[in-house]
PDB file as gemmi writes it, atoms N, CA and C in Angstrom:
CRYST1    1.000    1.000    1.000  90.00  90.00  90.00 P 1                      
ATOM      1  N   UNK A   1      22.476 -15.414   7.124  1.00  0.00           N  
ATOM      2  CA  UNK A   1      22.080 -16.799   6.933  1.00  0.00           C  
ATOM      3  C   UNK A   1      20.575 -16.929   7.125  1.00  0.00           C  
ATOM      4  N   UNK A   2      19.992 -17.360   6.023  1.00  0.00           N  
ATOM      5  CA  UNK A   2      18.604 -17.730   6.492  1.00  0.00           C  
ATOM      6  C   UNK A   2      18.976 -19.575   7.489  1.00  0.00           C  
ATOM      7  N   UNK A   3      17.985 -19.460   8.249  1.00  0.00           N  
ATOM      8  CA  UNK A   3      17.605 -20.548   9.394  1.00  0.00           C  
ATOM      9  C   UNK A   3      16.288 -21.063   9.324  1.00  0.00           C  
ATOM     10  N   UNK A   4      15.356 -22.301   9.763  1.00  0.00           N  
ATOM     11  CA  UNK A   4      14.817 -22.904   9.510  1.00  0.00           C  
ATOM     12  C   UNK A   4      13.939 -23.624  10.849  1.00  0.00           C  
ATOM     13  N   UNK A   5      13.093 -23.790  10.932  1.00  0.00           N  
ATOM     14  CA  UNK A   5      12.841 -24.383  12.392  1.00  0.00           C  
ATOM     15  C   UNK A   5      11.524 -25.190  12.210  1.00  0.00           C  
ATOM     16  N   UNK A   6      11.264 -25.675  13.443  1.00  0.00           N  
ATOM     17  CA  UNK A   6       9.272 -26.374  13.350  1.00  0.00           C  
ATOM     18  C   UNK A   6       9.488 -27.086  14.864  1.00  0.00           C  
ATOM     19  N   UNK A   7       8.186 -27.001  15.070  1.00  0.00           N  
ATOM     20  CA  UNK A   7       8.007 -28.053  16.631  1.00  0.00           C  
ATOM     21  C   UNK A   7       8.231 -29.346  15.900  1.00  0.00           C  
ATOM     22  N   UNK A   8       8.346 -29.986  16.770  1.00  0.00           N  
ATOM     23  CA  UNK A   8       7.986 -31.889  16.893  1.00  0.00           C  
ATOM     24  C   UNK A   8       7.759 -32.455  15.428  1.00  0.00           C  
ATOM     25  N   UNK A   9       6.204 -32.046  15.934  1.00  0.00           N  
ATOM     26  CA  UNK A   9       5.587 -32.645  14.388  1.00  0.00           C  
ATOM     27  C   UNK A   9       5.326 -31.855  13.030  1.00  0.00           C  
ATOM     28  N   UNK A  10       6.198 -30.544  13.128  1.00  0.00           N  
ATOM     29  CA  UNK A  10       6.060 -29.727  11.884  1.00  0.00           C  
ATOM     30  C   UNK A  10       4.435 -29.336  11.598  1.00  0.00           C  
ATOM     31  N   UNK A  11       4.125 -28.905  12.706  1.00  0.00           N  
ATOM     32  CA  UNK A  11       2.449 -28.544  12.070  1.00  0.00           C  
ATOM     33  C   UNK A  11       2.899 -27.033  12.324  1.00  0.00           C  
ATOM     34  N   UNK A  12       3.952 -26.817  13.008  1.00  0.00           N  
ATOM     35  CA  UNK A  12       4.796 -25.093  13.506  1.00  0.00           C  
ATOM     36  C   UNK A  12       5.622 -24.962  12.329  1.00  0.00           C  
ATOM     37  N   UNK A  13       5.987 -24.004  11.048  1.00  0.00           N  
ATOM     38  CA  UNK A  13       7.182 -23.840  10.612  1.00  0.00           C  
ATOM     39  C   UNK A  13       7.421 -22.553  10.390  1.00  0.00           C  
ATOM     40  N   UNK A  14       8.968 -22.630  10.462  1.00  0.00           N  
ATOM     41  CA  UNK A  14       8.908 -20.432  10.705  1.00  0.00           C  
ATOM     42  C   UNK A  14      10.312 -21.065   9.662  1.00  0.00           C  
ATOM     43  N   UNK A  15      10.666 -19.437   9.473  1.00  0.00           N  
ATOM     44  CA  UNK A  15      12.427 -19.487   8.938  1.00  0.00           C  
ATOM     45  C   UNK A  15      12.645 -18.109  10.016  1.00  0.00           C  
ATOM     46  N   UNK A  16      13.875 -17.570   9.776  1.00  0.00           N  
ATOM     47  CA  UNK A  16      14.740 -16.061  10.089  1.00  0.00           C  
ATOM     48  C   UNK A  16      15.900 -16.087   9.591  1.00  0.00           C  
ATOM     49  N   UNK A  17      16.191 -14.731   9.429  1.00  0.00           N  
ATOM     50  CA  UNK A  17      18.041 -14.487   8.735  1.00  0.00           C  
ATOM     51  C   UNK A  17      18.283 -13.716  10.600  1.00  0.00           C  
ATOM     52  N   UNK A  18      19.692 -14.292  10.125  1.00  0.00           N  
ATOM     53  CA  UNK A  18      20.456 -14.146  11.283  1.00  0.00           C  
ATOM     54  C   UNK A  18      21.818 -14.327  10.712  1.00  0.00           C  
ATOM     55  N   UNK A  19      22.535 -13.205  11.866  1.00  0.00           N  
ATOM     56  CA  UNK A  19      24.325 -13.675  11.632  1.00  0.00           C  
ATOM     57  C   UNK A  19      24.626 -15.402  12.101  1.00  0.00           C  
ATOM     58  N   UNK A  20      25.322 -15.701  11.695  1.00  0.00           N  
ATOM     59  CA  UNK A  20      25.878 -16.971  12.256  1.00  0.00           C  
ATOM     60  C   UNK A  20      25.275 -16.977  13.868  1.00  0.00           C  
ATOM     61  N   UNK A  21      24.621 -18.186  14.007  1.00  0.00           N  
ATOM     62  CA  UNK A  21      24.284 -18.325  15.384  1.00  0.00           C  
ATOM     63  C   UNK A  21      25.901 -19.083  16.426  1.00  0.00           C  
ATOM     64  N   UNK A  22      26.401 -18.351  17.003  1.00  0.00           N  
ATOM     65  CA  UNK A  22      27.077 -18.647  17.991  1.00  0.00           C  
ATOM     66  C   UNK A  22      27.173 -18.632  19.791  1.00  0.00           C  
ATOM     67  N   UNK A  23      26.004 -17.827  20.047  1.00  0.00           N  
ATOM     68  CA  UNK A  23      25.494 -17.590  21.386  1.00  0.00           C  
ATOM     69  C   UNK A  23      24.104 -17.855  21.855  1.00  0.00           C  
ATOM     70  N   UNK A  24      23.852 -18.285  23.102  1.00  0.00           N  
ATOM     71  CA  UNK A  24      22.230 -18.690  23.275  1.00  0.00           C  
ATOM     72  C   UNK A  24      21.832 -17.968  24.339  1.00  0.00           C  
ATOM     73  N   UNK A  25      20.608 -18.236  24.884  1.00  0.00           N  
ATOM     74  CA  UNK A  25      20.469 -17.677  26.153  1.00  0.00           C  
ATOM     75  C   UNK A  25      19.502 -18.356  26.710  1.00  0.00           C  
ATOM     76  N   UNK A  26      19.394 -18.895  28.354  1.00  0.00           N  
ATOM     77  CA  UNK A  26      18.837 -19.904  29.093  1.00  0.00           C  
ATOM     78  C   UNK A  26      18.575 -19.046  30.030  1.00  0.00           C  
ATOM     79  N   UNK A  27      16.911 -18.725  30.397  1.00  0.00           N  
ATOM     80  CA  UNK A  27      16.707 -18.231  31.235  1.00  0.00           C  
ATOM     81  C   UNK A  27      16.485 -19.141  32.345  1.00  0.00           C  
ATOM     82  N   UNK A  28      15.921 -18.521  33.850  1.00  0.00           N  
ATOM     83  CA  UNK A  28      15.704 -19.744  34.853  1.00  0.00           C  
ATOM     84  C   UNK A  28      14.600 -19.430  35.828  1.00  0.00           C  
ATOM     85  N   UNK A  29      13.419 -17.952  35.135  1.00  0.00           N  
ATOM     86  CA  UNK A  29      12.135 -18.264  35.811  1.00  0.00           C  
ATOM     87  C   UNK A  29      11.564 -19.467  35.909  1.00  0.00           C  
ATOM     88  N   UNK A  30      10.406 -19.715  36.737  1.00  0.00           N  
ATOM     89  CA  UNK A  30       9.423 -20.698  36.764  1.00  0.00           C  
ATOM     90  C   UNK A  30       9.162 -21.626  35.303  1.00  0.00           C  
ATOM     91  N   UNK A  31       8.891 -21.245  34.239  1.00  0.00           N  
ATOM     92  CA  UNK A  31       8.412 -21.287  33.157  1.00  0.00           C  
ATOM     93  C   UNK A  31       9.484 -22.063  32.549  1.00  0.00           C  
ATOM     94  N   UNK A  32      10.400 -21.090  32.103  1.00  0.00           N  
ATOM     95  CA  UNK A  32      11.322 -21.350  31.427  1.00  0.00           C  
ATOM     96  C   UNK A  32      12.333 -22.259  31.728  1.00  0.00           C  
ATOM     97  N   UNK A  33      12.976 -22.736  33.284  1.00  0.00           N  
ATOM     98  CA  UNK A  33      13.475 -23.919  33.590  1.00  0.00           C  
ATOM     99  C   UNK A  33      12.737 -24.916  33.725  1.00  0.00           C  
ATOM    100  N   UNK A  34      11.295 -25.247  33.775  1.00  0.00           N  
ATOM    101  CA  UNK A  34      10.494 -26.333  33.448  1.00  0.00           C  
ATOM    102  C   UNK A  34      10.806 -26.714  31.952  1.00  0.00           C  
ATOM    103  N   UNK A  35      10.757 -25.926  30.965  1.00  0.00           N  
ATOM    104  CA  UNK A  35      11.151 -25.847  29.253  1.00  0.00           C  
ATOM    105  C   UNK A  35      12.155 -26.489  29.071  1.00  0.00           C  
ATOM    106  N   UNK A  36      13.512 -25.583  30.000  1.00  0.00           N  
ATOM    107  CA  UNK A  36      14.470 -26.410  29.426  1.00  0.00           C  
ATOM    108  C   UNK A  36      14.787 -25.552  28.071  1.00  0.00           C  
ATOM    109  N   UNK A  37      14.167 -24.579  27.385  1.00  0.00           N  
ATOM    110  CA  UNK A  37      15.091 -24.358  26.714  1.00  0.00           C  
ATOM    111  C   UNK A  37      16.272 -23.675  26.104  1.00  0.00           C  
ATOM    112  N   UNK A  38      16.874 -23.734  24.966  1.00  0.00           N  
ATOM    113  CA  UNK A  38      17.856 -22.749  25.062  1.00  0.00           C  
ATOM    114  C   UNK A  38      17.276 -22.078  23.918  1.00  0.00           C  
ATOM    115  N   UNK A  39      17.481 -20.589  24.506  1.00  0.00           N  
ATOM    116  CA  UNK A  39      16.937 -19.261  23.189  1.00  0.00           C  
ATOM    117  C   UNK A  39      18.152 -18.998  22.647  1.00  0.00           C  
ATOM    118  N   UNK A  40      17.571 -18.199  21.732  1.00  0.00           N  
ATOM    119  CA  UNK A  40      18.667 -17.451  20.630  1.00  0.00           C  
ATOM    120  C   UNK A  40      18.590 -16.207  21.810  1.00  0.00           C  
ATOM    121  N   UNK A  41      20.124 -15.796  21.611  1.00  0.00           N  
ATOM    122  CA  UNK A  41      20.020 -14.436  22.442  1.00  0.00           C  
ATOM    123  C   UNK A  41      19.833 -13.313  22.025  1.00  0.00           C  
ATOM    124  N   UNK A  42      19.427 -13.010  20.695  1.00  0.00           N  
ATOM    125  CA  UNK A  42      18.778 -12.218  20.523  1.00  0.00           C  
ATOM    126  C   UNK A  42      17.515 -12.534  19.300  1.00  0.00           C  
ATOM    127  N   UNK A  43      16.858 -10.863  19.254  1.00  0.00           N  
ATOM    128  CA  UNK A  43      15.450 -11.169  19.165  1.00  0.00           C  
ATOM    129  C   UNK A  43      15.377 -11.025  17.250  1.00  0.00           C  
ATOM    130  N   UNK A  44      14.509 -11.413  16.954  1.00  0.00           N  
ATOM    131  CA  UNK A  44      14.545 -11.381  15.470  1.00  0.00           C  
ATOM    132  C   UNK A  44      12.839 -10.664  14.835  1.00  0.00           C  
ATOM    133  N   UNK A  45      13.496  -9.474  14.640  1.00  0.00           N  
ATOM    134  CA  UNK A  45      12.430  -8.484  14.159  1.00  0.00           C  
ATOM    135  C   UNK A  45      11.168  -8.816  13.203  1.00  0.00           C  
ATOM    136  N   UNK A  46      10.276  -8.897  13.061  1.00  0.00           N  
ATOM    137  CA  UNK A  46       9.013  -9.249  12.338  1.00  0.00           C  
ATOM    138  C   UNK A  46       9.357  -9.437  10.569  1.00  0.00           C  
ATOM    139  N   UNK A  47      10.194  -8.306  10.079  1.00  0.00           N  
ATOM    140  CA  UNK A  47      10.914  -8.393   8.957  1.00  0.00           C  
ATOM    141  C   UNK A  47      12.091  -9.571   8.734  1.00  0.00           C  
ATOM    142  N   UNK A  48      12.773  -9.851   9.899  1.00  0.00           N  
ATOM    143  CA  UNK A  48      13.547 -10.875   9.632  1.00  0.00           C  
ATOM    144  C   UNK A  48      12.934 -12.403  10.562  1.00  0.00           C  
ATOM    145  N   UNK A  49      11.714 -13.005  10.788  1.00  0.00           N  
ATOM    146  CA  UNK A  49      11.300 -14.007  11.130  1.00  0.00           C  
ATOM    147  C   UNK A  49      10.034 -14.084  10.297  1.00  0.00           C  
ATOM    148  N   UNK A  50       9.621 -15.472   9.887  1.00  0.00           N  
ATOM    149  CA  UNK A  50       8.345 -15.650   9.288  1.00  0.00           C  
ATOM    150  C   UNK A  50       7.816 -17.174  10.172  1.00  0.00           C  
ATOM    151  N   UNK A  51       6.792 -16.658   9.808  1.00  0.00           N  
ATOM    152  CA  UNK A  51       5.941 -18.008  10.355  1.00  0.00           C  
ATOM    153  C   UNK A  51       5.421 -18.259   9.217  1.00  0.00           C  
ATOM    154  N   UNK A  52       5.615 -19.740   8.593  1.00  0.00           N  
ATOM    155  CA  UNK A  52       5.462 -20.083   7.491  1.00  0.00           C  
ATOM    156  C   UNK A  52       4.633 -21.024   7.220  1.00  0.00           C  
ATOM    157  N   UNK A  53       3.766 -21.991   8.464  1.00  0.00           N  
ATOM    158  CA  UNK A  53       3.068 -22.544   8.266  1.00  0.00           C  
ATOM    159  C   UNK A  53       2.606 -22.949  10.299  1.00  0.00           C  
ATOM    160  N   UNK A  54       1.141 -22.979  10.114  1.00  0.00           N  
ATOM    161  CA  UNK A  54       0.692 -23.220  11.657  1.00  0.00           C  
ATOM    162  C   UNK A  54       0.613 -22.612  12.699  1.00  0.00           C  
ATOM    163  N   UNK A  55      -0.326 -21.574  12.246  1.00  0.00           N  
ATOM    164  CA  UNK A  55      -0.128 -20.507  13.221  1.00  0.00           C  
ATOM    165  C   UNK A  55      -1.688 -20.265  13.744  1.00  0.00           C  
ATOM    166  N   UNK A  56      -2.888 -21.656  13.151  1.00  0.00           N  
ATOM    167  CA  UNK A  56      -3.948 -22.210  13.759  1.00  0.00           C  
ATOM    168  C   UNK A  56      -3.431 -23.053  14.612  1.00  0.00           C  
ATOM    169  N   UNK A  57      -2.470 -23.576  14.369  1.00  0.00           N  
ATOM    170  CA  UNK A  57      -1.630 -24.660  15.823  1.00  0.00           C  
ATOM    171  C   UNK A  57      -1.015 -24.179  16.904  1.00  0.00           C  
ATOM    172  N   UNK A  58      -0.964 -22.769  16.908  1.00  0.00           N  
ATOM    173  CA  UNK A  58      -0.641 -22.070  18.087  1.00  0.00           C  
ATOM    174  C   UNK A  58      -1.286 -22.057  18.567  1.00  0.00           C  
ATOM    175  N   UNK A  59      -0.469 -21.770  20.403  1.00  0.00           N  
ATOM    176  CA  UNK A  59      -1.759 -21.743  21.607  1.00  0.00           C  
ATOM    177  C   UNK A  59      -0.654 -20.527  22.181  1.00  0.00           C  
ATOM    178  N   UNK A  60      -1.419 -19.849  23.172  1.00  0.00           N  
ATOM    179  CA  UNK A  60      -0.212 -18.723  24.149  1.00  0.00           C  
ATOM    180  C   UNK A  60      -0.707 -19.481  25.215  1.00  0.00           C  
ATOM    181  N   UNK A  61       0.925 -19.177  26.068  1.00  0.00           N  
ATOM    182  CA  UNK A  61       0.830 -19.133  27.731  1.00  0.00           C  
ATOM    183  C   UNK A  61       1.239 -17.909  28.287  1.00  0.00           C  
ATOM    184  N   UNK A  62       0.719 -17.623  29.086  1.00  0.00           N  
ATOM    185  CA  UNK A  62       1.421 -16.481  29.778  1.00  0.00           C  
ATOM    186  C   UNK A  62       1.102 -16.324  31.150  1.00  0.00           C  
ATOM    187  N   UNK A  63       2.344 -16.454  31.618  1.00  0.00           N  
ATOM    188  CA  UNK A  63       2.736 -16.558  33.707  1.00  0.00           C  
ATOM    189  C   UNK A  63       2.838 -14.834  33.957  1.00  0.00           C  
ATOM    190  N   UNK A  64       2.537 -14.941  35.417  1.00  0.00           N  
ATOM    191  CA  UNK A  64       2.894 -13.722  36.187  1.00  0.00           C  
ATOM    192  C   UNK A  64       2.736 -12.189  35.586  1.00  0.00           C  
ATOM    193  N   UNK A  65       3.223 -11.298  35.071  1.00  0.00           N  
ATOM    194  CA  UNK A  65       2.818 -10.041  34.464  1.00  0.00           C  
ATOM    195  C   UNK A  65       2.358 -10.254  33.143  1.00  0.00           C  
ATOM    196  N   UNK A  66       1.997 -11.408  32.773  1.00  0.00           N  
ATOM    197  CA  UNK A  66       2.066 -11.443  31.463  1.00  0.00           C  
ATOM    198  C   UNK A  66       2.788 -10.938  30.297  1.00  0.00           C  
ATOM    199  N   UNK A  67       3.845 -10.476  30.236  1.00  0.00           N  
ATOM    200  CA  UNK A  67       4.791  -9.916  29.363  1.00  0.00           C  
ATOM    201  C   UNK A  67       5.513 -10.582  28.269  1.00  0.00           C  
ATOM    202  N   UNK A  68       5.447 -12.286  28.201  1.00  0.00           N  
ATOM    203  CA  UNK A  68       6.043 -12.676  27.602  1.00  0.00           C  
ATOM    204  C   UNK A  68       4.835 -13.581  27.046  1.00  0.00           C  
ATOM    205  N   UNK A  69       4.973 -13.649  25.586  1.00  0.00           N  
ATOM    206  CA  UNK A  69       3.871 -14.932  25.330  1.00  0.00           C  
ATOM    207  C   UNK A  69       4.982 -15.943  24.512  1.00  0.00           C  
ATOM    208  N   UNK A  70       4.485 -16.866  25.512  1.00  0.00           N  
ATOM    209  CA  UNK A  70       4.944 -17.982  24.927  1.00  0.00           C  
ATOM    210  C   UNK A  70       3.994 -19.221  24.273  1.00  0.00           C  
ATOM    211  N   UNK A  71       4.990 -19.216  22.645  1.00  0.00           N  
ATOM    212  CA  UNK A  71       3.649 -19.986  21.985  1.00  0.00           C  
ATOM    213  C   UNK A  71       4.197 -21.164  22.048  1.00  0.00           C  
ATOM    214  N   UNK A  72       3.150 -22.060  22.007  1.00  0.00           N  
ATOM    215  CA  UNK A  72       3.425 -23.753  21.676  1.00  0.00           C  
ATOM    216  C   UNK A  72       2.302 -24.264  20.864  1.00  0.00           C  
ATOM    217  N   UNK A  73       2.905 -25.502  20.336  1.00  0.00           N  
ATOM    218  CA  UNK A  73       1.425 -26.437  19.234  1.00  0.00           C  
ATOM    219  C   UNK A  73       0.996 -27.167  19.694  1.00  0.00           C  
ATOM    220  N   UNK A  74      -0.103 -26.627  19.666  1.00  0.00           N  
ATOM    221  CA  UNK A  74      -1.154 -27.866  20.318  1.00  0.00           C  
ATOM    222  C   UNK A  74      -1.424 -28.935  19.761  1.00  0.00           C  
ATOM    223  N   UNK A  75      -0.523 -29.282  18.808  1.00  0.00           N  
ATOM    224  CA  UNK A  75      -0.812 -30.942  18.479  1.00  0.00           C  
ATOM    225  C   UNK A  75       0.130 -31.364  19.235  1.00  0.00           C  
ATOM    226  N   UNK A  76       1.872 -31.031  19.408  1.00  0.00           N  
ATOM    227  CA  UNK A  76       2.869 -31.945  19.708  1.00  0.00           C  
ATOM    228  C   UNK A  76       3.708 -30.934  20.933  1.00  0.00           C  
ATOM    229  N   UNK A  77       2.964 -29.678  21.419  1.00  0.00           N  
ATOM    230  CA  UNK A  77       3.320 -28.977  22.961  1.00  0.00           C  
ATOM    231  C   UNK A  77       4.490 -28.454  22.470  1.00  0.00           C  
ATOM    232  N   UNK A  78       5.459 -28.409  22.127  1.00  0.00           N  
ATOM    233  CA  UNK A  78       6.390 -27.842  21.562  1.00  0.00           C  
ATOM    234  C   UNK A  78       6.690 -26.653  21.567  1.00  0.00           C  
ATOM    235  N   UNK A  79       7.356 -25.720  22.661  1.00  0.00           N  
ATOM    236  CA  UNK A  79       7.673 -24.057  22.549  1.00  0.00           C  
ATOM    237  C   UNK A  79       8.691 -23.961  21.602  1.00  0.00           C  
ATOM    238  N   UNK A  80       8.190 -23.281  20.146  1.00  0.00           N  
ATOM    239  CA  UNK A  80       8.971 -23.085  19.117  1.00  0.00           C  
ATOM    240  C   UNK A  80       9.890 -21.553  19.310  1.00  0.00           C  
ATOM    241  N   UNK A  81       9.321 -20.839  19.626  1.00  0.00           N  
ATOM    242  CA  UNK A  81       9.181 -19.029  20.030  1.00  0.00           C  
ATOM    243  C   UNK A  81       8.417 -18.498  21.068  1.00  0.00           C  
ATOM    244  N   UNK A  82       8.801 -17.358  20.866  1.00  0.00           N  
ATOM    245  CA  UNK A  82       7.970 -16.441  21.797  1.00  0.00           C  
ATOM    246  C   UNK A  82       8.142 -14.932  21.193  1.00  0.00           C  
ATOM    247  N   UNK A  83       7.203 -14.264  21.874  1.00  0.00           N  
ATOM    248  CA  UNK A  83       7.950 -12.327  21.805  1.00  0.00           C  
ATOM    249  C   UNK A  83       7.308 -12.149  23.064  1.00  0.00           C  
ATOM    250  N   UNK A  84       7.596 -10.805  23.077  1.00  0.00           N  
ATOM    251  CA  UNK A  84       7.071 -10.177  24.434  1.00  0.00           C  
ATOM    252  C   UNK A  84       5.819  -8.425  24.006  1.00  0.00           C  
ATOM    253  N   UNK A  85       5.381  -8.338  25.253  1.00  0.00           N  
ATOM    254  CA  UNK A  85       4.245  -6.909  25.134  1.00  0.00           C  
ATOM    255  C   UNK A  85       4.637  -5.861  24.849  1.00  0.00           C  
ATOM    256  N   UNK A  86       6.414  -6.185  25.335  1.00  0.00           N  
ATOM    257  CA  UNK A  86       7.004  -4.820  25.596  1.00  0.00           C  
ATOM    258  C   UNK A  86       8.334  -4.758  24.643  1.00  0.00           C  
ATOM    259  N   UNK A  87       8.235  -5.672  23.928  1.00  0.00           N  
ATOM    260  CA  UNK A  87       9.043  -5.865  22.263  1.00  0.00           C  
ATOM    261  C   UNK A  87       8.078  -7.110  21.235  1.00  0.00           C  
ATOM    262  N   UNK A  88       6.707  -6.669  20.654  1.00  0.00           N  
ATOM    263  CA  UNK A  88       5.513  -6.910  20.021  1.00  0.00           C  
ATOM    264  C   UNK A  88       5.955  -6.753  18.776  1.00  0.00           C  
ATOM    265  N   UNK A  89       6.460  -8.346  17.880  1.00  0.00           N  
ATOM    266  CA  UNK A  89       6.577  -8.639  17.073  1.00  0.00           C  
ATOM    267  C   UNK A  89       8.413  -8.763  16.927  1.00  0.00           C  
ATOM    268  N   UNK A  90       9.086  -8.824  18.155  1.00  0.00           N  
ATOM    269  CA  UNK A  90      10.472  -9.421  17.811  1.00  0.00           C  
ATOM    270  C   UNK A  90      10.643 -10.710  18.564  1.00  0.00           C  
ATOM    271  N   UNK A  91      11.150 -11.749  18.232  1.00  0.00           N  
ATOM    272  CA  UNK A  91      11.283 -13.079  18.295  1.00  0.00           C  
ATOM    273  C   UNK A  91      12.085 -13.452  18.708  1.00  0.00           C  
ATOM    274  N   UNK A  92      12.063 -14.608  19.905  1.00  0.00           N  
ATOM    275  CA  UNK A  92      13.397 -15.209  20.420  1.00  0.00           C  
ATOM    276  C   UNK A  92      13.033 -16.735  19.985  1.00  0.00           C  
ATOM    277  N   UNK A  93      13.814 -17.529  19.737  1.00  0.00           N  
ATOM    278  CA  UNK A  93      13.208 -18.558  19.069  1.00  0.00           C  
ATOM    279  C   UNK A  93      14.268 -19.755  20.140  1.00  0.00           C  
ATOM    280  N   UNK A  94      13.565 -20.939  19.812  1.00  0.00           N  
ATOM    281  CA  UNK A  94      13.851 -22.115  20.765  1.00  0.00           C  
ATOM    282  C   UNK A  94      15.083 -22.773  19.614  1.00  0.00           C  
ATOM    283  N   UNK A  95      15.904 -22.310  20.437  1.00  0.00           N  
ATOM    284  CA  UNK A  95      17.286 -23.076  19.177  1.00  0.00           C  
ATOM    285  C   UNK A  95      17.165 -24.457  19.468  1.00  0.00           C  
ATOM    286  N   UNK A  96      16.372 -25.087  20.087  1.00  0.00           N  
ATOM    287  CA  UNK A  96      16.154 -26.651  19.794  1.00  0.00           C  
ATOM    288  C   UNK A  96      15.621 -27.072  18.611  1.00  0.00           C  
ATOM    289  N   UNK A  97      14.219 -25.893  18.117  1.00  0.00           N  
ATOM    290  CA  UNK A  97      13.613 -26.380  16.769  1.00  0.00           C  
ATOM    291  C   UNK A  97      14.096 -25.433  15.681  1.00  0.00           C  
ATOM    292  N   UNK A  98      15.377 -25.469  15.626  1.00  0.00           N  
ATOM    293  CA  UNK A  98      16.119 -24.965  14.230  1.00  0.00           C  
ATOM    294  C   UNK A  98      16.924 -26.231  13.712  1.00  0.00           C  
ATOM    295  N   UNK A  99      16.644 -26.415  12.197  1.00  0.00           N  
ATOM    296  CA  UNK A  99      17.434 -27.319  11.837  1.00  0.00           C  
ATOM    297  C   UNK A  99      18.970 -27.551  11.415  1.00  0.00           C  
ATOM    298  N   UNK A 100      19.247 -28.541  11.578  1.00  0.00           N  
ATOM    299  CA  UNK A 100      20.621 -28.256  12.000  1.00  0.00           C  
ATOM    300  C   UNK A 100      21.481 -27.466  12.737  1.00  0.00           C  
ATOM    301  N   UNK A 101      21.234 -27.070  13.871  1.00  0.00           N  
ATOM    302  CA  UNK A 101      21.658 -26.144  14.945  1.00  0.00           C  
ATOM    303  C   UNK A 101      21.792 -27.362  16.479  1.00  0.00           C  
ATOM    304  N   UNK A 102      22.752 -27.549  16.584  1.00  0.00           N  
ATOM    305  CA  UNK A 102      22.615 -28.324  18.651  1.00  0.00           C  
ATOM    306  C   UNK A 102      22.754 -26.948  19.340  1.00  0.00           C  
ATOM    307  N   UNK A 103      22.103 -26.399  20.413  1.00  0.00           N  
ATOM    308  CA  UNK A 103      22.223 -25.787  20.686  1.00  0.00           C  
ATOM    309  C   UNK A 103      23.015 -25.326  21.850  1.00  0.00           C  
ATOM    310  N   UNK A 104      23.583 -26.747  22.525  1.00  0.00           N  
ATOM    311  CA  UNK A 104      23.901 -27.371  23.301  1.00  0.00           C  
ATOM    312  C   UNK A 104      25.395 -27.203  23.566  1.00  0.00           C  
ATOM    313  N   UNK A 105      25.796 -26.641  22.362  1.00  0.00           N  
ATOM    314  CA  UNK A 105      27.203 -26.656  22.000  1.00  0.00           C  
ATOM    315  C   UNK A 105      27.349 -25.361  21.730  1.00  0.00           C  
ATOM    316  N   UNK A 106      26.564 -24.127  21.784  1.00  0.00           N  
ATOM    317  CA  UNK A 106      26.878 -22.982  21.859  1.00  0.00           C  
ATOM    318  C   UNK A 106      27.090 -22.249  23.056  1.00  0.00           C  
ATOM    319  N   UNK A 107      27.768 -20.829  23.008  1.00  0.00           N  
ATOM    320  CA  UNK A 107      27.787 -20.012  24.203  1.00  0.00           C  
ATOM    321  C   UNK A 107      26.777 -20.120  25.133  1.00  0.00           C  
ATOM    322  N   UNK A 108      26.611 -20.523  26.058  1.00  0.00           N  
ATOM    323  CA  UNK A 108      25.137 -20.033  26.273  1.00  0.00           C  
ATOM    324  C   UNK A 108      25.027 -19.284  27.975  1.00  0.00           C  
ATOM    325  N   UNK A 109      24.658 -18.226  28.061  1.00  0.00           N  
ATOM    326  CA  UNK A 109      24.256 -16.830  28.848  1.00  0.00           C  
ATOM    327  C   UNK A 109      23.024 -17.430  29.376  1.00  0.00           C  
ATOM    328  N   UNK A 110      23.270 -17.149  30.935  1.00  0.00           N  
ATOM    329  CA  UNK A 110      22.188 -17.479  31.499  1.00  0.00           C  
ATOM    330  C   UNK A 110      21.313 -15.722  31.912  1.00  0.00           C  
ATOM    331  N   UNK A 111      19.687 -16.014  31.801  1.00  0.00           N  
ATOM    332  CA  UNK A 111      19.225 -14.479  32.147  1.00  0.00           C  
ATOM    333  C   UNK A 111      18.421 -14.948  33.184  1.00  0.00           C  
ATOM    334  N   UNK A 112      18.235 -13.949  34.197  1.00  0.00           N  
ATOM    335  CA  UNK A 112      17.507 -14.061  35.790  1.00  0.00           C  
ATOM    336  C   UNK A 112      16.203 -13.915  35.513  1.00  0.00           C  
ATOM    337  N   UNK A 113      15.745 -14.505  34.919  1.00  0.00           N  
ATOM    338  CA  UNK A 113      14.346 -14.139  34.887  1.00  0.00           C  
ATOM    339  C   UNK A 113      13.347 -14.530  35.758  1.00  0.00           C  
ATOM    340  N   UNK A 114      13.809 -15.186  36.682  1.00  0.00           N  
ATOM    341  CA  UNK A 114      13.672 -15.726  38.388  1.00  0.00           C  
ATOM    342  C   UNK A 114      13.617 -14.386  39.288  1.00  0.00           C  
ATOM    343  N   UNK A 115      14.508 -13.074  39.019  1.00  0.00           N  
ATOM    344  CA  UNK A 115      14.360 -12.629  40.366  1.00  0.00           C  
ATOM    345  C   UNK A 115      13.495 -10.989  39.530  1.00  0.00           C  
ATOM    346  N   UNK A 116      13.232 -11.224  38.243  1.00  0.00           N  
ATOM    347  CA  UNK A 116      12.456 -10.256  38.175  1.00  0.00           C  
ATOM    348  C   UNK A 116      11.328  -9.467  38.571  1.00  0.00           C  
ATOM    349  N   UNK A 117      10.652 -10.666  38.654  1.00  0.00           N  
ATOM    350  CA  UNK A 117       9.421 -10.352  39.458  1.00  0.00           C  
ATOM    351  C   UNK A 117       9.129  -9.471  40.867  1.00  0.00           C  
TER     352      UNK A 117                                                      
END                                                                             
């Protein structure tokens, strides 16, 4: 299935193919329970994710070892995605900004990303 996404105000737009999305994953470091959001639980390889528009509207954050960058748009703050240092160029994406997806209503796997550190 190709999938579809954008922050807020669509100045972010990506697509990815993926199997049927039926599972998520909610981590609960520092970062990521401030977010709130729910990821896809798995990662989507450079070949199967595009960033398709706004990628001058990106900003990175990055907490503690720095390992994970997490992007958002700096017009409307919005964490659309992320990847990490130590998987550089595969994608976990914010199943909030996929269209037509609640994410709310899927499996969703919690990961410790609280006691990693």
């Amino acid at each position: 299935m190709k999938y579809t996404g954008s922050c807020h105000c669509k100045a972010v737009q990506f697509e990815f193919e993926s199997e049927q999305i039926t599972e998520a994953l909610q981590c609960n470091c520092s970062v990521c329970i401030r977010k709130n959001a729910i990821m896809s639980k798995q990662s989507f390889s450079s070949e199967a994710f595009s960033l398709l528009s706004g990628k001058a509207q990106l900003s990175t954050y990055h907490w503690g070892d720095c390992a994970v960058n997490h992007y958002f748009c700096k017009v409307c703050g919005i964490y659309p995605f992320h990847d990490t240092t130590y998987e550089p160029g595969a994608y976990r994406v914010n199943l909030g900004c996929v269209e037509g997806l609640d994410p709310r209503l899927l499996s969703i796997s919690e990961f410790d990303g609280k006691n990693l550190l």
